[in-house]
N, C-alpha and C positions, 0 to 999 in steps of 0.2 A: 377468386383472385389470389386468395391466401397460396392455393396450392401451385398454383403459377410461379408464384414470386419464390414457393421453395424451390421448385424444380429448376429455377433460372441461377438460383443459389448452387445445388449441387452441381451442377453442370461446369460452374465456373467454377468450383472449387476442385471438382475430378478433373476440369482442364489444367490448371495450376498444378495440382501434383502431377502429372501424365509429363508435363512439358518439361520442368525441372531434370529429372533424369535422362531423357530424351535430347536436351538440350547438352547435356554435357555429354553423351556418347556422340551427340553430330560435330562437335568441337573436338573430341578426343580424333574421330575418324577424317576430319576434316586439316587437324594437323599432323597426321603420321603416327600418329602413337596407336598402339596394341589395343586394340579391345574385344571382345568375348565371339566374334565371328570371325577376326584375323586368321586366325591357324585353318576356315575351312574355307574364307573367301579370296583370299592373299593369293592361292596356285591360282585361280582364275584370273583373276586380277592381272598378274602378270601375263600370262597367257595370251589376255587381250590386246595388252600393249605390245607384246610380241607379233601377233599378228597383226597390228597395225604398225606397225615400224616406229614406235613411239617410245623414246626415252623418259623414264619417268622423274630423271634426277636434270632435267632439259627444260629452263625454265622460257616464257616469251614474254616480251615487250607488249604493252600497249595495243600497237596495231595488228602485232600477229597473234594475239590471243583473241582480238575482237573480229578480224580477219577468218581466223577458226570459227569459231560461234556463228555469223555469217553468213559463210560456205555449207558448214555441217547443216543448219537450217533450211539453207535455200534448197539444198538437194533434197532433203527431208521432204519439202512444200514439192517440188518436183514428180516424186515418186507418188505422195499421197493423191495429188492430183492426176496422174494417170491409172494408179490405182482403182479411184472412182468413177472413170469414164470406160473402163475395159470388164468393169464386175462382173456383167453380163454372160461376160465368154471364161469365166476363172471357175476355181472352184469354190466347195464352203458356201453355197449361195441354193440351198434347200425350196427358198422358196419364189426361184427364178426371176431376182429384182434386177433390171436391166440397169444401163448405165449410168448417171447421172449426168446433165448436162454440164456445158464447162464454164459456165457462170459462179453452179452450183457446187463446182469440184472447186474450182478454186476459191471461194467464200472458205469451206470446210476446212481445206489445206491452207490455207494463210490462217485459220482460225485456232485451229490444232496447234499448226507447229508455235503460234503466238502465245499459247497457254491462253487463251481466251474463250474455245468451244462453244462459241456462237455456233446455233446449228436454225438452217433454215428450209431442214428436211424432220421427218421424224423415220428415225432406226429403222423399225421394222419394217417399212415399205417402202425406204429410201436407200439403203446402205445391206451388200450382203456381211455374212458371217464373215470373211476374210478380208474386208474392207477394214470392218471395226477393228477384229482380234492383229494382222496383222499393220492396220494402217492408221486408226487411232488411237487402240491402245500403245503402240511404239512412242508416236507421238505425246501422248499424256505422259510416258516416264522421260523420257531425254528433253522435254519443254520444262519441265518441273525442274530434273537435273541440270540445266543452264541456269535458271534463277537462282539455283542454291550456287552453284559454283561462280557465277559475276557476284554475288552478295560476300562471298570469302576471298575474293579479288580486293573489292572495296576494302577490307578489314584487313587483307596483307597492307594494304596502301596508307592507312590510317597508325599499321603497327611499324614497318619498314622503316629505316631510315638511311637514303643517299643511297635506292636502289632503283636500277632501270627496270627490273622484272618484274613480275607480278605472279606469278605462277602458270601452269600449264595446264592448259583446255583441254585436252584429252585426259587429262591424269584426274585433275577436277569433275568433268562429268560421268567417268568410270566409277569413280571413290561412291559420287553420290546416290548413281543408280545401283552400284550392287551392293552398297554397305548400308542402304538407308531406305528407297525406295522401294526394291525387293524384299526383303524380310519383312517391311510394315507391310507390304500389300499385299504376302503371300498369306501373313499372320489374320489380317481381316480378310481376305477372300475366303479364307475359310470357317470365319465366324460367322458373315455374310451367308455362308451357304449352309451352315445350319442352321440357320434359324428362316432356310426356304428360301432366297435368292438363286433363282436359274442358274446353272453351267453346267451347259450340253452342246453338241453338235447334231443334236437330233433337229427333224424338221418339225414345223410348227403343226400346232395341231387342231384337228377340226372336230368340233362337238356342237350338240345340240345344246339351243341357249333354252332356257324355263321359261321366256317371251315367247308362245305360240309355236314354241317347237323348233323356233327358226334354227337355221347355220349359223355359226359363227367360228373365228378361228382365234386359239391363243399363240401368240411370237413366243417362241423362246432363241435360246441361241446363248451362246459364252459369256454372260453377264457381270458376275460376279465378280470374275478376275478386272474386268473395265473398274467396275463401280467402285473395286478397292482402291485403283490410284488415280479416277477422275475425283476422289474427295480426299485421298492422302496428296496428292499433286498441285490441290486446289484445279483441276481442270474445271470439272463440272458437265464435261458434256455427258449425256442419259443417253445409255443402250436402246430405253425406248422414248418413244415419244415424247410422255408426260413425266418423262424421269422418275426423281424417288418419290412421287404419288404414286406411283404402280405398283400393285403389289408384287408383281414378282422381281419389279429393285428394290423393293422396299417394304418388307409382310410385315414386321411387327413391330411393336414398342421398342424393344430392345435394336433390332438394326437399326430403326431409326435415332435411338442412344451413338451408337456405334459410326454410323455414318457422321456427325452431327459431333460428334468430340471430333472423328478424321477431320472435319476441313479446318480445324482452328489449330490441331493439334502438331504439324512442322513448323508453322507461321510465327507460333507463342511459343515453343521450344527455342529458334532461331535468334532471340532475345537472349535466353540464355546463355547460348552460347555465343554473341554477341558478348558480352560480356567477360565470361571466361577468356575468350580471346586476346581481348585487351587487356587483362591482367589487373579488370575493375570492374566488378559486378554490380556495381551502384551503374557502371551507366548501363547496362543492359535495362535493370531494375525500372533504373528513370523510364526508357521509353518502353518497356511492358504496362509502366501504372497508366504511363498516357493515351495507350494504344486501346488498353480496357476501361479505362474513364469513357473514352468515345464511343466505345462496346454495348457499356452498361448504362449510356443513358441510351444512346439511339435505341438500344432494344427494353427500354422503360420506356418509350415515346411512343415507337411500333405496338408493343404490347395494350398500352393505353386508348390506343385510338382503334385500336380493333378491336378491343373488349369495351371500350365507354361511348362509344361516337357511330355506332352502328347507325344505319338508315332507318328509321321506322314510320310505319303508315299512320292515317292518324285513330286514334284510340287505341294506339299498340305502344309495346317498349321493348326494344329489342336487345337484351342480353348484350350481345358480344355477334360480330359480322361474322357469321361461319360463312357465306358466300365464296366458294373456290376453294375451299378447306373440307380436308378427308375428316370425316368424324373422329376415326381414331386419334389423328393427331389435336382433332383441336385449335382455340386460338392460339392459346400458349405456346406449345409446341409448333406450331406452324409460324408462329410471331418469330421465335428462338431460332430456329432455323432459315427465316427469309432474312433475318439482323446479320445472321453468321454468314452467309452465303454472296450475302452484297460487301460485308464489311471485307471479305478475305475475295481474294480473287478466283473465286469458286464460282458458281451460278447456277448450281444445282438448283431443283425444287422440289419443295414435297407439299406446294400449295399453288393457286395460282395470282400471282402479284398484280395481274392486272383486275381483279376483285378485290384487292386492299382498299381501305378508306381512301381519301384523295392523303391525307397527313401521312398514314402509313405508308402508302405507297412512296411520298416525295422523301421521307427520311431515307428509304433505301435507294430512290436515285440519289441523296445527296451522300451514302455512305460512297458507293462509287466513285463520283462526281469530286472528291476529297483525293480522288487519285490512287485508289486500296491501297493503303499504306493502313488503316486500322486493323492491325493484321496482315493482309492482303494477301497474294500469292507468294510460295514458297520462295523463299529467298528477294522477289522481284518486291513483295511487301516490303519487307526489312530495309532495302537499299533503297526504296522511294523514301522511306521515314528518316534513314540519315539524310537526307538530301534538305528534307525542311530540321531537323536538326543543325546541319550547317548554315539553310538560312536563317534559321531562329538567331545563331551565335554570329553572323553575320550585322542581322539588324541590332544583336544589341550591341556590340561593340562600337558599331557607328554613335547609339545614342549615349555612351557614357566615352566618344570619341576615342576608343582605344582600339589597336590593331587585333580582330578576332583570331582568336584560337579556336580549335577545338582536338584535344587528346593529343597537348603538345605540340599540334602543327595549324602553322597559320595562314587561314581563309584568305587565297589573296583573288584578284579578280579571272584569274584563268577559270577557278574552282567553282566561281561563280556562275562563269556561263556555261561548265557544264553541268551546275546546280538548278540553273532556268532550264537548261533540255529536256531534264529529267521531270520539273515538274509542271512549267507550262504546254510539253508539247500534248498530252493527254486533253485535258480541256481544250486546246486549240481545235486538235480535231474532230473533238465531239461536238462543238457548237459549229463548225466549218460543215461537217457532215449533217447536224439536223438541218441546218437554214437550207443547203443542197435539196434535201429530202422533199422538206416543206413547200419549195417552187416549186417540183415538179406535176405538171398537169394531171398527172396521174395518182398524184397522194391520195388526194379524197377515195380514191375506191381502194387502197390498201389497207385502209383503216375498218373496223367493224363499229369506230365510234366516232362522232364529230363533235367541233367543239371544243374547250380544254381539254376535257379526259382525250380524245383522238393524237393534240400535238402531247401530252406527256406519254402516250403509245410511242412514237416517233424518239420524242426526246428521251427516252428510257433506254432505248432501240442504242440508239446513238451515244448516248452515255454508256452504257453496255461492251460494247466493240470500242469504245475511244480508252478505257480503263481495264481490258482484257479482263473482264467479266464471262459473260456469257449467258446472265438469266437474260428474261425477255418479258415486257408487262402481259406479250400476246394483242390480241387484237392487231396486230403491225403484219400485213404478208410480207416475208421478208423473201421469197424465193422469185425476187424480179434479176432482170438483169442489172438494174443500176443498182439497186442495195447489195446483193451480192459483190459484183465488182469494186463499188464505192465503199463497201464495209470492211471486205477481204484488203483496200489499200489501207484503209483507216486503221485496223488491227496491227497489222504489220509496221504501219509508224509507229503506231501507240506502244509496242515492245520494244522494236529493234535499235531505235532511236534512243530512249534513255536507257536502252541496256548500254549501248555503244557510248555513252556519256560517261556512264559509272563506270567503265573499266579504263576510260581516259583519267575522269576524275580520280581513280584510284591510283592509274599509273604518277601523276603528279605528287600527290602527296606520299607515294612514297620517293620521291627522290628530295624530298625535303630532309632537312635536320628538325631536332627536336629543340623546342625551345621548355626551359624549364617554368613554373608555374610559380606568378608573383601574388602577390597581396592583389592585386585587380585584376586578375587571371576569373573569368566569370564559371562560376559554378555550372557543373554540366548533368547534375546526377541529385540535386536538389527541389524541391517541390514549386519553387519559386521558377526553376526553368521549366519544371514539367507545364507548369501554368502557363506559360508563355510561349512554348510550343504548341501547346495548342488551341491557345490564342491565333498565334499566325497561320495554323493551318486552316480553324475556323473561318478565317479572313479572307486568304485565300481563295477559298473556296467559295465564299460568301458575294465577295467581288466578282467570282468568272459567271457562275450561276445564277444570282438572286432572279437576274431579270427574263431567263429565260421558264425558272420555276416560278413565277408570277403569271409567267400566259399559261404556265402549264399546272401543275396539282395545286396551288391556290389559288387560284382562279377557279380548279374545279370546285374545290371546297366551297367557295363560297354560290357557287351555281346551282349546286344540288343540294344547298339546305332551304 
């Protein structure tokens, strides 16, 4: 346990320095200013604006920047799903994987372009070579680069004052994919690939397995480059199957270091530069401490119940539930990586979560379930976490009856309800879509388990896709036509809807004036608010859920002891 608890230590401490500097070149790049790739990525840069007919000193309003976003999206989900339905007959496809159905293309393409990479295929026998490289790896860097550029929308809106604009969406998603997105993911694709992570365009290959001589064949195909920005992007969706279990996404101790700092590593920078932004690093500070307070207990609670609370027969004592876990990695490491993957809007795996104790496994629906704002996805984290930051300053103002502030400008009730879109429509849909699920005549044979553990299969499923996630506890066949269908709609509110709030929300408060800070002016960047922030998220959260995780992981809990 001792060495657990170091290794949980170092991790969060190599996160912490990593972010810091990271965090001030996305700030530096993210307002115009010079920094150490300008002079080689500047002639591109422009280039692209050039061929798209796009001024870069041309800023939009509200509607047509969220209008942009939208548009560029919907074609994205367009192309991806035809993509998938024509594989068959394209090239890059070695190992002759025909088309996908169109239940199954549009799940994928509503899930992609969501940043959520629910996938209810596996890779290598589902998707060719030219699917992935040109249809979701595209997608994992321009879904990533939306949530960072609506998250710098938000923060013009919060810094502006008594202005209709907000910045421009092409200039915004260009800045972030080639000054930010590109360089981390070309810089780990190649670490990744030394230390044995596949990228080839070679076809898979076939060898004799040491089981009685039999056939078998290994997948390869352009890896690497995916796995760099499905865990710098927060995507999460896996080239293969069983994702970063696999050894060839995933060989060694150190990639899985390397993997495993990427997903937290734009999310807990973006904080930073939060901060710099507004020209006060205490509030960045604030909600970094509160973001890692809910870090570092959920993954001391996960860690716990999958090292102390193992299943044991009677006249046994079982250590620590290695059940679904690669030996190499272990509890620990397998604990640390399913905490990081739930908390941030990632969903990679390097274990399998539906062999978690019933308590481990419900801490990581309930990190979800909180709306991934602990961390969460690039950019789309951060601007969920202001959102209960402005409810947080909301409720207390009400309770010491004074008109709320927050960073000079004040919460009034427009801000508010695009403060609810933001953070009730997620839960909305993920308990709309379990209870869906759960009628259907046909649940019971989806499932490979009944009983509580079967509906928190469902309810994970559905947490999952409602919080643009993308792990999966398993056991849930998710490749029907109503979960496909009903999940790909679900994903698609769960992003597009509080993206489209936060860049209204943004637009608002910057046409405000500032008002200056009195003696009851409530502190924003103090331990006394961090407390109470996440207080209210706790609650939150507490209140949408408790009663559907009661039929589901405690309930199992207590059935299986």
């Amino acid at each position: 346990m001792k060495v657990i608890v170091l290794q949980d230590i170092f991790y969060i401490v190599f996160l912490i320095g990593l972010s810091i500097p990271l965090g001030i070149y996305i700030y530096k790049v993210m307002t115009g200013q010079k920094v150490i790739l300008t002079r080689i990525i500047a002639p591109l840069e422009n280039g692209f604006y050039k061929l798209m007919g796009v001024k870069s000193d041309e800023e939009m309003g509200a509607k047509k920047y969220a209008l942009s976003a939208l548009l560029f999206s919907a074609i994205g989900i367009v192309f991806l799903w035809g993509v998938q339905m024509v594989q068959g007959i394209l090239p890059f496809n070695p190992a002759g994987i025909k088309g996908t159905s169109w239940h199954l293309a549009f799940n994928t393409a509503a899930s992609f372009a969501s940043n959520t990479n629910w996938q209810a295929y596996s890779g290598e026998t589902g998707l060719s070579y030219l699917t992935q490289f040109l249809g979701l790896t595209v997608q994992n860097f321009v879904s990533a680069a939306m949530g960072i550029a609506v998250l710098f929308v938000l923060i013009r809106g919060l810094i502006l004052r008594q202005k209709k604009t907000i910045g421009n969406f092409w200039v915004d998603l260009t800045k972030t994919t080639l000054y930010i997105l590109l360089p981390l993911s070309l810089i780990l694709a190649v670490l990744l690939v030394s230390q044995g992570v596949v990228q080839t365009f070679g076809p898979y290959i076939d060898v004799a397995m040491l089981e009685n001589g039999a056939a078998g064949t290994i997948p390869l195909g352009p890896a690497a480059s995916q796995i760099a920005i499905k865990q710098l992007g927060t995507n999460g969706g896996g080239f293969f199957g069983v994702n970063s279990s696999f050894p060839l996404e995933n060989p060694t101790a150190f990639s899985n270091l390397l993997q495993l700092l990427s997903i937290l590593l734009i999310p807990a920078a973006l904080c930073v530069s939060f901060g710099k932004a507004v020209k006060d690093s205490k509030q960045g500070k604030s909600i970094y401490i509160a973001m890692m307070i809910l870090f570092t207990v959920s993954l001391a609670a996960v860690t716990a119940s999958e090292q102390l609370t193992a299943p044991s027969f009677t006249g046994t004592v079982a250590p620590a539930s290695m059940e679904g876990k690669e030996v190499i990695h272990g509890v620990g490491t397998s604990s640390l990586w399913a905490t990081a993957t739930t908390a941030a809007s990632n969903g990679s795996v390097n274990s399998m979560h539906d062999s978690y104790t019933p308590f481990g496994g419900m801490v990581l629906m309930f990190l979800m379930q909180l709306g991934e704002i602990v961390f969460g996805g690039v950019g789309s984290g951060l601007y969920g976490m202001l959102a209960f930051v402005l409810l947080t300053v909301f409720i207390a103002g009400l309770m010491v009856g004074r008109t709320p502030e927050y960073l000079g400008k004040k919460v009034e009730p427009y801000d508010m309800k695009m403060v609810c879109l933001i953070v009730l429509v997620p839960p909305l849909v993920t308990l709309l879509g379990t209870a869906a699920a759960v009628v259907m005549p046909a649940a019971s044979s989806w499932l490979t388990n009944s009983g509580a553990h079967g509906f928190s299969e469902i309810l994970y499923g559905f947490t999952s896709m409602g919080n643009n996630n993308g792990s999966a506890f398993a056991g849930f066949n998710a490749n029907t036509v109503f979960t496909n269908v009903t999940g790909g709609i679900i994903m698609l509110l769960a992003r597009f809807i509080p993206m489209t709030a936060a860049i209204f929300l943004a637009a608002n408060m910057a046409g405000k004036k500032t008002v200056a800070a009195g003696e009851g002016t409530l502190s924003t960047s103090n331990s006394i608010f961090v407390g109470l922030l996440i207080g209210v998220i706790l609650i939150i959260g507490a209140l949408s859920f408790l009663p559907a995780l009661a039929l589901g992981p405690i309930a199992d809990y207590f059935t299986m002891r």
